[in-house]
C-alpha positions in Angstrom: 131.0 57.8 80.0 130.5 58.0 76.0 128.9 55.0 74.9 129.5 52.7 78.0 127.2 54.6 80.8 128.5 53.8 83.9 130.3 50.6 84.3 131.1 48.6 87.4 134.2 46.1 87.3 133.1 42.6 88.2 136.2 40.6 87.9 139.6 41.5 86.4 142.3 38.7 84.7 145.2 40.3 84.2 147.0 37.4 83.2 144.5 38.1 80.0 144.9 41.6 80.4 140.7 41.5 80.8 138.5 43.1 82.6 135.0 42.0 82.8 132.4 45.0 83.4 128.4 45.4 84.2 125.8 48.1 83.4 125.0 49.8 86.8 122.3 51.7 85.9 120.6 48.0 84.1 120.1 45.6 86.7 120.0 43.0 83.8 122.7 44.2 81.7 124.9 40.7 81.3 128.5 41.1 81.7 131.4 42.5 79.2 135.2 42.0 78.3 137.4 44.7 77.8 141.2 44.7 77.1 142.9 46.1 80.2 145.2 48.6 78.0 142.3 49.9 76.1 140.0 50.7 78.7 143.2 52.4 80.7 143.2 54.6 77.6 139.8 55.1 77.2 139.9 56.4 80.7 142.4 59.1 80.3 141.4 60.4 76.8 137.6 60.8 77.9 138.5 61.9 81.8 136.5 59.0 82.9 135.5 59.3 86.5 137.0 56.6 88.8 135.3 55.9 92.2 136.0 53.2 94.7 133.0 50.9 94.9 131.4 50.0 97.8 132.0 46.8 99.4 129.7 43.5 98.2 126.8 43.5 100.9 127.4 40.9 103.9 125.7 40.5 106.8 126.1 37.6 109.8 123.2 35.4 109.3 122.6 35.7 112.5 122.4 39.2 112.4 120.0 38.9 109.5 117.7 36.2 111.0 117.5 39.0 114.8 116.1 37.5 118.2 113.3 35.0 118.0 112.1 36.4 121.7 109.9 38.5 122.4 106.5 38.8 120.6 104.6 36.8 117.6 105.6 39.5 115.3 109.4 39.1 115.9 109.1 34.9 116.2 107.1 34.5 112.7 109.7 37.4 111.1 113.1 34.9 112.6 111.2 31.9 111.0 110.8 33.6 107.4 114.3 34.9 107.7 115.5 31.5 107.9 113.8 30.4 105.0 115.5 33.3 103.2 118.9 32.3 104.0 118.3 28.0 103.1 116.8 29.6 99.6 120.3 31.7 99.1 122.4 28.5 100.1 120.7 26.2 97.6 120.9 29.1 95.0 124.8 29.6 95.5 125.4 25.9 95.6 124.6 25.6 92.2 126.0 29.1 91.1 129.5 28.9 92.9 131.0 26.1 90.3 130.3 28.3 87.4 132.0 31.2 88.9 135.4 29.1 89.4 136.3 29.9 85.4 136.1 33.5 83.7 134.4 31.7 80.9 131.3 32.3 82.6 131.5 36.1 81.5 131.6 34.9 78.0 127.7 34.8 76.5 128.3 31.7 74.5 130.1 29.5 77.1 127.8 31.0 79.7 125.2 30.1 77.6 126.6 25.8 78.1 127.6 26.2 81.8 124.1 27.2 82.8 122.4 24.3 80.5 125.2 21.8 82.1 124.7 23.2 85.8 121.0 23.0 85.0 120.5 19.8 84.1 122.6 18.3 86.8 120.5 20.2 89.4 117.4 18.9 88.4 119.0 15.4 88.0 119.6 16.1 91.8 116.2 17.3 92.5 117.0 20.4 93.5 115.1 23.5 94.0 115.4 26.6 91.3 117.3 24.9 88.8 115.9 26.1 85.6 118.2 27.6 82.8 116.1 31.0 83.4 116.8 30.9 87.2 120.2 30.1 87.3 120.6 33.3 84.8 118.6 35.4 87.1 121.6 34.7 89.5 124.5 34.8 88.1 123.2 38.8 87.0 122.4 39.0 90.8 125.8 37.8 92.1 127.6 40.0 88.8 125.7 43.0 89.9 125.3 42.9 94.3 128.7 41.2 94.1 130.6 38.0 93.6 129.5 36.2 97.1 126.8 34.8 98.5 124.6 37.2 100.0 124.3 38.8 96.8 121.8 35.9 96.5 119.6 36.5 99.6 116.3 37.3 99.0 115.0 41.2 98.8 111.7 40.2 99.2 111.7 44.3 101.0 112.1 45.2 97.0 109.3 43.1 95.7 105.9 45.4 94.5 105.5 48.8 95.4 106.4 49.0 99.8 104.2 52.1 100.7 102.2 52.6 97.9 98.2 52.0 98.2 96.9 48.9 96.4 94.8 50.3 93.1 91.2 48.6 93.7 89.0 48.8 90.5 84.9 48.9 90.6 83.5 45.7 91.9 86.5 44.3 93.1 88.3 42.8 95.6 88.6 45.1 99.1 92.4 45.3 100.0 93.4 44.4 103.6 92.7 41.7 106.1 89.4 40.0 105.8 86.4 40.9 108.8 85.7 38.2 111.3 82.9 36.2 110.8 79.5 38.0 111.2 80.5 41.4 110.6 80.3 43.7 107.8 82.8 43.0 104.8 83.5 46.2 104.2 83.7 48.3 100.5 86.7 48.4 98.4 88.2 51.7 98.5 88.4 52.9 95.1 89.4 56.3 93.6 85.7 57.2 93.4 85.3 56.4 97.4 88.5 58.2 98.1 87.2 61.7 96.5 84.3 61.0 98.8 86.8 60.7 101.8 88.5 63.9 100.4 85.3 66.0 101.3 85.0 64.6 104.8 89.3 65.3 105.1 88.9 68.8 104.1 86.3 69.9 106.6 88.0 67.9 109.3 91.8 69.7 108.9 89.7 73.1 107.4 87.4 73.3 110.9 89.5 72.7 114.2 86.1 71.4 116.1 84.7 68.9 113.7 85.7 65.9 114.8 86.7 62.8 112.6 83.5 61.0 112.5 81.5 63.9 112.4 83.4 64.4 109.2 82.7 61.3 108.2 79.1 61.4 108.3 79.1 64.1 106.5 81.1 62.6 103.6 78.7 60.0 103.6 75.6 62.2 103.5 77.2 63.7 100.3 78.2 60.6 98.5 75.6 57.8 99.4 72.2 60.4 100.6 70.8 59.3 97.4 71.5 55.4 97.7 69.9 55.3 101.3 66.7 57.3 100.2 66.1 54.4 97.5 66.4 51.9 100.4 64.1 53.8 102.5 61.4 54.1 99.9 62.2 50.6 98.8 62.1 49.0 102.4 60.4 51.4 104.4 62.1 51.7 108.0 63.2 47.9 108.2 65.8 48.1 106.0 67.7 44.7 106.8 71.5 44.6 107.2 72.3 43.1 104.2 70.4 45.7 102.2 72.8 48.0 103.6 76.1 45.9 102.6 74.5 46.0 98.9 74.8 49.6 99.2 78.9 49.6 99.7 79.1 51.7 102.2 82.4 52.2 103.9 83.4 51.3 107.9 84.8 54.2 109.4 88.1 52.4 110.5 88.1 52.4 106.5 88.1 56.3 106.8 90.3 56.6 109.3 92.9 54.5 108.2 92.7 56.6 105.0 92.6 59.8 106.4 95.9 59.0 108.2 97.7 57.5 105.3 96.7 60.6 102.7 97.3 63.5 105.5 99.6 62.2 107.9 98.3 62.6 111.2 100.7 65.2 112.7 100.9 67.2 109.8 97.0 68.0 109.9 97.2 68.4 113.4 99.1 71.3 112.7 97.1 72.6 110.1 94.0 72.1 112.6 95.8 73.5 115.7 98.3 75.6 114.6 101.9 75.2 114.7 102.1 77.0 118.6 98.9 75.2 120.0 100.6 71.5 118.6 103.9 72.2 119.8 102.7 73.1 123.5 100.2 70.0 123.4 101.7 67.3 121.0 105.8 67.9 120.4 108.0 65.1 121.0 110.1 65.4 124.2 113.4 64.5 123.3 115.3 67.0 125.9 115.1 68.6 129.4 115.7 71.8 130.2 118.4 70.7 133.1 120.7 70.4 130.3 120.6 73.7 129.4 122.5 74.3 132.8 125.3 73.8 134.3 125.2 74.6 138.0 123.2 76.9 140.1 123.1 80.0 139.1 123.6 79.0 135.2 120.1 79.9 134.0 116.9 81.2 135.7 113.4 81.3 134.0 110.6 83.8 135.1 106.8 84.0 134.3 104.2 85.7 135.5 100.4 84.1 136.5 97.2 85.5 138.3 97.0 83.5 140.9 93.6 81.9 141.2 92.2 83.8 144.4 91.1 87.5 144.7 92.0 89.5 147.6 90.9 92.4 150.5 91.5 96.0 150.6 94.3 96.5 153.2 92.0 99.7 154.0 88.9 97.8 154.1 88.6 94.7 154.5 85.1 94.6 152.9 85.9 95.8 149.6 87.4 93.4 147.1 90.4 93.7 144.8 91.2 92.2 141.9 93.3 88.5 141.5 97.1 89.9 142.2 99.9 89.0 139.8 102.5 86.7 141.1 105.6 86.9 139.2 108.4 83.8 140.0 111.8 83.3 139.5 112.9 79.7 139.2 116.9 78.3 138.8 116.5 75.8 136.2 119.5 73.5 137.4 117.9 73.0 140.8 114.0 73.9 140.3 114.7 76.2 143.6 112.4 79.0 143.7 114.9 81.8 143.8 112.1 84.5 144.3 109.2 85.9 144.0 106.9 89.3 143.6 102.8 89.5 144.1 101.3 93.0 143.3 98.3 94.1 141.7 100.0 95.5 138.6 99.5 93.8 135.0 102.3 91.5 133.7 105.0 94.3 133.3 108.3 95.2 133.9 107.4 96.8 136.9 106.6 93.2 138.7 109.5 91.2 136.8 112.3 93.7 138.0 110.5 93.4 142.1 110.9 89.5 141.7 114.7 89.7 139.8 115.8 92.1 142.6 114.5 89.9 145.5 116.1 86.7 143.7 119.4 88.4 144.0 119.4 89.9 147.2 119.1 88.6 150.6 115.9 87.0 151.7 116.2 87.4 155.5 114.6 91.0 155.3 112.1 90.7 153.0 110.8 87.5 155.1 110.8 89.2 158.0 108.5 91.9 156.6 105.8 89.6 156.4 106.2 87.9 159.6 108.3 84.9 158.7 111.7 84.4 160.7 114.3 82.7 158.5 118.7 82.2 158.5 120.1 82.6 155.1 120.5 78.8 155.1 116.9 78.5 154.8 116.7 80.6 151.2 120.4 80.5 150.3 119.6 82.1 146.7 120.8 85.9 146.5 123.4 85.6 143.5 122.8 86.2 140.0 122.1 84.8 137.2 124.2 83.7 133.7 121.1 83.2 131.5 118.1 84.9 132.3 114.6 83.7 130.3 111.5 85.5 130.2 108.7 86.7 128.4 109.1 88.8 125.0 107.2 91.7 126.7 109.4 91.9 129.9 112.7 91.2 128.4 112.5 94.1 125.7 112.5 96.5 128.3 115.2 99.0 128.5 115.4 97.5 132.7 117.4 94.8 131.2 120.2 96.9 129.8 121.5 97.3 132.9 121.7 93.8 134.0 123.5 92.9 130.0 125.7 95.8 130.6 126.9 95.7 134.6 126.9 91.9 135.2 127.3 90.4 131.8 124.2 88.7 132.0 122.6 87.0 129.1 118.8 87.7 128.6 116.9 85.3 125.8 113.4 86.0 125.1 111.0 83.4 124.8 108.6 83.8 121.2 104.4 84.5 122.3 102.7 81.2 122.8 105.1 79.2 123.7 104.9 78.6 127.7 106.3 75.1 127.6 109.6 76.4 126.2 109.4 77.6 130.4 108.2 74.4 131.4 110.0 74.3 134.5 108.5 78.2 136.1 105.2 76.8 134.5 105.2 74.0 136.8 106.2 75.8 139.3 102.8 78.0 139.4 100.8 74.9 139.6 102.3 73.6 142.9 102.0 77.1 144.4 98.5 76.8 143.9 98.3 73.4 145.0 99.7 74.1 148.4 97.9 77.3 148.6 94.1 75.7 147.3 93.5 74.0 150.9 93.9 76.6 153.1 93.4 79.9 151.5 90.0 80.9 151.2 88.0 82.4 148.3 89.8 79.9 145.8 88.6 80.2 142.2 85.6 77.7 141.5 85.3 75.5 138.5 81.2 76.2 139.2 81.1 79.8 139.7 77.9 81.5 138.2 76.0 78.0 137.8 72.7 77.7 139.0 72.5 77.4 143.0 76.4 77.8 143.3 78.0 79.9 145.8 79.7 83.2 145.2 83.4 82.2 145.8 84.7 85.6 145.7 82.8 86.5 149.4 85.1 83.9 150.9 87.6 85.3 150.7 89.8 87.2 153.7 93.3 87.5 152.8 95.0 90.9 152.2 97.9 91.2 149.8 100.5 91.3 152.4 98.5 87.5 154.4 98.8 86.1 150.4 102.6 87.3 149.9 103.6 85.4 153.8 101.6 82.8 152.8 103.4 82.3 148.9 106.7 82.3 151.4 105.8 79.5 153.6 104.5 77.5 150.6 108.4 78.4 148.9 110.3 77.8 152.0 108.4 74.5 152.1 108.8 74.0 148.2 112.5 74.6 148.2 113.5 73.0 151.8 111.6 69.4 151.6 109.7 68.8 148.6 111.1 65.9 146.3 111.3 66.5 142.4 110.2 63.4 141.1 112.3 62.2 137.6 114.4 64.8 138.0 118.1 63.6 136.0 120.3 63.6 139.0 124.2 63.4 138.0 125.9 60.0 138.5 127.7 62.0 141.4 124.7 63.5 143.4 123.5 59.5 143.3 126.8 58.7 144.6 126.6 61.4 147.7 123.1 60.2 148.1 122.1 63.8 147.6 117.9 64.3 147.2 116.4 65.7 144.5 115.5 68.5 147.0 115.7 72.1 145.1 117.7 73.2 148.5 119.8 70.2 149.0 121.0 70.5 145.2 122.0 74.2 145.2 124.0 73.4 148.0 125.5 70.3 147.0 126.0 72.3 143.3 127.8 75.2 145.2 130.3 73.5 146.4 131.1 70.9 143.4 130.8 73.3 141.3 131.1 77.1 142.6 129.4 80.0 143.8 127.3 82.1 141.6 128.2 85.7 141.1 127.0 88.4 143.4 126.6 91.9 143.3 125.5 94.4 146.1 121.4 94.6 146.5 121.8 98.7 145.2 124.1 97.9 142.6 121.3 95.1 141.6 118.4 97.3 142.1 120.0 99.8 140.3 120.7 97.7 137.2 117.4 96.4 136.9 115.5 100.1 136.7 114.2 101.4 133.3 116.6 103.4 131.1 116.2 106.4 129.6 118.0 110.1 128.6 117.4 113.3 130.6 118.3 116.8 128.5 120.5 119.2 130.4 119.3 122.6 130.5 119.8 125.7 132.3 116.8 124.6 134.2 118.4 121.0 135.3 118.1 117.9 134.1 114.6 117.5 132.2 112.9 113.9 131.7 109.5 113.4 130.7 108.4 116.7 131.5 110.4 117.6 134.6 113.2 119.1 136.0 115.9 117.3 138.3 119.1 118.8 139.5 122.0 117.3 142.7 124.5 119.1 144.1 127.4 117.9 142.1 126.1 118.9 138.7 125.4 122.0 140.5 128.9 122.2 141.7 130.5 121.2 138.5 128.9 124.0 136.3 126.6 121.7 134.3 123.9 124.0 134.5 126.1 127.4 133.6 127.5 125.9 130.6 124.3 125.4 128.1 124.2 128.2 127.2 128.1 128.0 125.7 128.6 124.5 125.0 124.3 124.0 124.0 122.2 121.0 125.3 123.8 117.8 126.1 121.8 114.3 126.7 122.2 112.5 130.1 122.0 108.8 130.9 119.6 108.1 133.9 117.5 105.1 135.5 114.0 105.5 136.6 111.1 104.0 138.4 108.1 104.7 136.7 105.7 104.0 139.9 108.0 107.5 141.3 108.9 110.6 140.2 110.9 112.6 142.9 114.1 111.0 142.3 116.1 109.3 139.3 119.4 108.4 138.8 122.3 109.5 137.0 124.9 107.2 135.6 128.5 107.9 136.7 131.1 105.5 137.2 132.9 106.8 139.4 130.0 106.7 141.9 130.1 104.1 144.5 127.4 102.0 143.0 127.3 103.6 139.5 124.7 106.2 139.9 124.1 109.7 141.7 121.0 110.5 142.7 118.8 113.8 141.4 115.8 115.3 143.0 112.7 116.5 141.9 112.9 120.4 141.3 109.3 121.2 140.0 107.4 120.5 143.0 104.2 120.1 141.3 105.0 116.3 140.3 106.2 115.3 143.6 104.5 112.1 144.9 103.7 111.3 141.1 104.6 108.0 139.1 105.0 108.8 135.2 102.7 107.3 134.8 100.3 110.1 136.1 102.9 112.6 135.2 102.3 111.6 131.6 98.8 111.7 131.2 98.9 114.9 132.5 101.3 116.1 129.9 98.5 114.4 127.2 95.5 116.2 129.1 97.4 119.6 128.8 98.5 118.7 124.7 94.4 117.9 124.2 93.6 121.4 126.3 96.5 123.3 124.0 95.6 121.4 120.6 91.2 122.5 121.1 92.7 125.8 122.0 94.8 126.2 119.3 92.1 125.0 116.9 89.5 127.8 118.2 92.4 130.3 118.5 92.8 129.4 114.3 89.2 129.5 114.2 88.5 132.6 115.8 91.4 133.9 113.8 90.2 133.6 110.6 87.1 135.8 111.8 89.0 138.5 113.4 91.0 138.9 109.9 87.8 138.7 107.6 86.6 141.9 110.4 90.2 143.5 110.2 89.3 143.3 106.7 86.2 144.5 106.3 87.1 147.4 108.3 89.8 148.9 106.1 88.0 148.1 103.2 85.0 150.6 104.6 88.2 152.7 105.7 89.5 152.6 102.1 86.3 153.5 100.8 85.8 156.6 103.0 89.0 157.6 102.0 87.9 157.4 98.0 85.1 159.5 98.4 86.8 161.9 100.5 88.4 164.4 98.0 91.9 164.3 97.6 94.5 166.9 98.6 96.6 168.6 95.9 99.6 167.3 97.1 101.5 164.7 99.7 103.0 167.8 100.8 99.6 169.4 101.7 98.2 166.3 103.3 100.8 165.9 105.3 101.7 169.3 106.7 99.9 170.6 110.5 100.2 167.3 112.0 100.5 168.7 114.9 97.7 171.2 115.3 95.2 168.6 113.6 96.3 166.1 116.4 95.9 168.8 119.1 92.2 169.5 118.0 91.5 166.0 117.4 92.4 165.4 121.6 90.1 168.4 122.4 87.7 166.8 120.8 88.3 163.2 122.3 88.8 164.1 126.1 85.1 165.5 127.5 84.1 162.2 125.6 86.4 160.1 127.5 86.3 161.7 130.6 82.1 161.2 130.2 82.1 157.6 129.7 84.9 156.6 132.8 82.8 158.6 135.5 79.4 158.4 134.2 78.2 155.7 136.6 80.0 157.3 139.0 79.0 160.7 139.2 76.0 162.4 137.4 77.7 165.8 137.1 79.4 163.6 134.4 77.3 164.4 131.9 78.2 163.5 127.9 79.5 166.3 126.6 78.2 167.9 123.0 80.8 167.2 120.6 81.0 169.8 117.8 83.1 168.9 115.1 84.9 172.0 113.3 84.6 172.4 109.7 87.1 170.9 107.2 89.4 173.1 105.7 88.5 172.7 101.9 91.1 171.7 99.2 90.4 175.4 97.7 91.4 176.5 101.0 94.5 174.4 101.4 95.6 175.7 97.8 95.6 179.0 99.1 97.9 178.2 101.8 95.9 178.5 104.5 96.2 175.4 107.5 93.9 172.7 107.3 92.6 171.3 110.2 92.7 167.3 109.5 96.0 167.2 110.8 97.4 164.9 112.8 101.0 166.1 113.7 102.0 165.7 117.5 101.8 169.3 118.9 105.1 170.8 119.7 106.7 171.5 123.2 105.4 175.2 122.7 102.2 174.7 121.9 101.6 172.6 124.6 103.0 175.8 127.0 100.9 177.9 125.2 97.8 175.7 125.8 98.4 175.6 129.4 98.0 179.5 129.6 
């Protein structure tokens, strides 16, 4: 704003055409007078900016003063308060008569009000009546404002709110004094602080130190020296005041500094780590019932080992491990929609058993295990819209299906982060809780100490006596146990519904609706593994083997590779089973057709075998194809060093005087050459048969020489087939 800064109108005269301005940016600044024209003009040939000022400060005094109830905090803080607003009144009683003229924006006759206001005041024996402080506030009531409050006291303003008191060497220690008879404590100067500093670092820097630990170890490397000269001054009896001589800092000293320089959650963090401080030490400002809105709207599911081994269902004597137990929870009514326990590892294997028995009828599967139940007992066969798990589980492919058939919504929840499933958390700690008094073989917190019993020998239960016994403790869970602060709706309150997990679903199903349902093979179906199969001639190949059903048969898929090439084919799969998979077709009753195994030497395989088979024969074929490349090399280097010695014979045999010669009585040369193989032969195939098969003498004939072979007569190193006639002739 050129030369001006940034003004802020006090008071306008337009009767004057004046308006009377202050420095914002200079809390001091006095004010000025500006012709009303002039500054209009200034305005528009600079493009001064214009804003709307905010409103002079006001607030009810009592308001200001707040509630004298309530603690000795909030009593002394109304009684100050008071005293803040009886300072402001006597203030503006003597300011408020000066601003009745606009000749109190004028220095000069500023200058004589004030003196005459002044000297009337103290006349009067008032309070604050000096020329300086009445000056003082007419800038505060030109600058906050032309009322009252702008006089209040800011006493929140005063020094530096927040900011440590600087203590020098030797002086005096900031803070409330020590009761009498204790220790009055060090100042904390810059010095002691860098000492602090050594004791902060290895306290955020090592997770398990704690803070006095750290603290004695700051104090071993700042004041070790100081204590060995009281020691050799004073021997063991080193009185107390010896020791207040040496300055040594309290540790509430520490502490209070260690909190103020690191704030406390921030090297909690840094100590913990971000995931181990949000499970333990995030604020709670949400639940996760909020995230819902009706059965049905969101389930959560987590897997645990439950805290029990278990018996062979072959022999009871041998042990098997702790089984997993994966649960499905709805989040709106904390009902345990299902379950699955198995000896598998966390997987998708044990997720996709639990999903399909949350969304299909429960009757069944309860019966399987002994327990008799109506549908009304374990309402819960209807699917989800929201489905939270476990990054692991949720990236398998056995989602797809559900995203893609029933428009769920699947959200993965990021690795060490449990409590962002608080509610299927909780959920595994109850189950154990029913389960602890009566099952035996129950993990012990002594196990392995001296003199303490083997728990693991306890125990009796099969897989299938833990599974009926995880149903009764669910039917129980969901039919009669209360939830305690669970946020019912202002309308379950009003029907007097419980915070039952049963009694909500039902009372959510009908004020708010059904959940969607699906047919238990259209669900088991959607929740299977995904992959591709490759048509071929031979059928359908996945992972190594062949499939085929009667309609691909029927519809040609198999005759057509070899015209229209190999095509890719979407199937389902259970990897615990190879003899069947399942094709994807839509216009199949449920969405699938199902193909048989063809290569019988898989059947009753998972792929999981069928797999590490495939690896076993790729090791076998890779070490044979390694010695075959081995063994290669020396059959060449012998190929080799064969027709090299052949070569060689051939160089020193001597040379025939032309292609023509050397290649003429093929025939006759191959003839003698068999004459001469056969008795050999025939020797060596009967002579451990028959001694009458004895080797027979083998006389070579003489070589025709080259001279010879000039001369036109035949030589005998030929190897020509022999003709149809000379074969007669040899015969006779």
């Amino acid at each position: 704003m050129g030369a001006y800064g940034r003004l802020k109108v006090v008071w306008t005269d337009w009767s004057k055409d004046a308006v009377f301005t202050v420095d914002v940016d200079d809390p001091t600044s006095a004010p000025e007078t500006h012709v009303g024209q002039e500054l209009e003009r200034e305005i528009l040939v600079n493009s001064w900016k214009v804003e709307a000022g905010a409103a002079p400060a006001f607030i009810p005094d009592h308001v200001y003063i707040g509630s004298a109830e309530g603690n000795k905090r909030a009593r002394k803080r109304a009684e100050a308060r008071k005293k803040h607003l009886e300072l402001r009144d006597e203030a503006w009683a003597i300011v408020q008569p000066l601003l009745a003229t606009t000749d109190v924006f004028d220095r000069k006759r500023r200058a004589e009000l004030v003196a005459g206001a002044s000297a009337a005041a103290i006349a009067a024996g008032k309070r604050g009546a000096s020329v300086a402080t009445i000056t003082n506030n007419l800038m505060k009531v030109f600058h906050r404002g032309m009322v009252k409050d702008a006089l209040r006291p800011s006493y929140e303003e005063c020094g530096s709110p927040g900011d440590p008191r600087p203590v020098s060497e030797g002086g005096k220690k900031s803070g409330p004094s020590p009761k009498d008879g204790n220790p009055k404590g060090t100042p904390v100067t810059e010095a002691m602080k860098k000492v602090f500093r050594v004791g902060f670092d290895l306290h955020d820097a090592v997770g398990k130190v704690k803070l006095v630990d750290a603290f004695h170890h700051c104090l071993r490397v700042g004041f070790w020296d100081a204590v060995q000269k009281l020691r050799q001054e004073f021997g063991k009896n080193i009185p107390d005041t010896a020791y207040e001589k040496l300055g040594l800092p309290r540790y509430e000293q520490f502490v209070y500094h260690y909190h103020r320089e690191r704030k406390r959650w921030k090297a909690e963090i840094k100590r913990l780590g971000s995931s181990v401080y949000a499970r333990r030490h995030r604020p709670l400002l949400g639940n996760s019932t909020d995230e819902a809105w009706g059965p049905g709207a969101r389930y959560q599911i987590d897997a645990t080992q439950i805290d029990v081994y278990a018996r062979s269902r072959r022999n009871r004597r041998r042990l098997v491990w702790r089984p997993t137990l994966y649960v499905v929870v709805d989040v709106w009514t904390r009902m345990i929609v299902g379950f699955a326990l198995s000896l598998d590892p966390p997987s998708w294997i044990g997720a996709m058993t639990a999903l399909a028995n949350a969304m299909t009828s429960k009757v069944d599967f309860c019966a399987k295990y002994g327990v008799e139940i109506d549908e009304d007992d374990w309402p819960t066969q209807h699917l989800c819209a929201i489905l939270e798990g476990d990054n692991g589980e949720m990236k398998s492919s056995g989602v797809l299906g559900l995203i893609s058939q029933f428009g769920v919504t699947v959200g993965n929840v990021t690795a060490y982060r449990p409590d962002w499933k608080g509610i299927v958390e909780r959920r595994f700690g109850l189950i154990h809780a029913m389960l602890k008094p009566h099952v035996p073989g129950f993990v012990h917190a002594d196990f392995r100490e001296r003199g303490a019993e083997d728990y693991r020998l306890e125990t009796a239960y099969d897989l299938d006596e833990l599974t009926r016994a995880i149903i009764i403790c669910v039917l129980h869970y969901n039919n009669h146990h209360r939830i305690e602060d669970y946020p019912l709706l202002p309308e379950m309150i009003a029907d007097k519904v419980p915070a039952v997990p049963a009694e909500m679903w039902r009372w959510g199903v009908a004020a708010l609706g059904l959940p969607q349902r699906a047919h238990p093979e259209a669900v088991k179906f959607a929740l299977l593994e995904q992959g591709t199969a490759v048509r071929r001639r031979t059928g359908l190949f996945f992972k190594g083997a062949s499939y085929s059903f009667a309609d691909a048969v029927d519809a040609g898929w198999f005759d057509k590779v070899s015209m229209t090439g190999r095509g890719s084919v979407p199937i389902s799969f259970d990897r615990r089973f190879t003899d069947v998979i399942y094709v994807h077709d839509a216009k199949a009753p449920f969405g699938f057709r199902v193909a048989e195994l063809t290569d019988k030497r898989f059947a009753g395989a998972s792929f999981w075998e069928l797999v590490d088979e495939q690896e076993q024969a790729a090791g076998t074929a890779a070490w044979a194809d390694l010695r075959e490349t081995a063994e290669g090399i020396a059959k060449d280097k012998d190929l080799d060093d064969d027709r090299q010695r052949a070569e060689a014979a051939m160089r020193a045999t001597p040379p025939a005087p032309s292609a023509a010669a050397e290649t003429s009585g093929i025939r006759e040369a191959t003839r003698a050459e068999r004459e001469l193989d056969t008795p050999e032969q025939v020797s060596e195939y009967h002579a451990d048969m028959s001694p009458r098969a004895a080797p027979a003498t083998t006389v070579l004939p003489p070589a025709c020489p080259a001279a010879e072979a000039a001369q036109g007569r035949q030589s005998n190193d030929n190897h020509a087939m022999p003709s149809l006639a000379d074969r007669l002739k040899g015969r006779n």
